[in-house]
C-alpha positions, 0 to 999 in steps of 0.5 A: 500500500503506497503511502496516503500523505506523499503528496503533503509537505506537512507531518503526517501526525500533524494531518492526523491531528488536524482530521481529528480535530475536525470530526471529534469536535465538530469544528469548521476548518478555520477553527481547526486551522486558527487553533493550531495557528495558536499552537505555532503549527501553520497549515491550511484548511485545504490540508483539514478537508481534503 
């Protein structure tokens, strides 16, 4: 099985935390994306939903 984050510059943990973030708390990709901002982790919100 080829790997699902090839195509992303960014960690693989980080995505993980990002997704969980977004579905477990319901929050909007903006919200996931200004908290992790506040963490000093820059993504966008392509990375949350795609």
């Amino acid at each position: 099985m080829s790997n699902p984050f090839r195509y992303f510059n960014i960690s693989p943990e980080v995505i993980r935390l990002a997704v969980m973030m977004y579905a477990k708390y319901a929050l909007s990709p903006r919200n996931v994306e200004e908290l992790l901002v506040d963490q000093g982790i820059e993504i966008s919100r392509e990375t949350v939903i795609s």
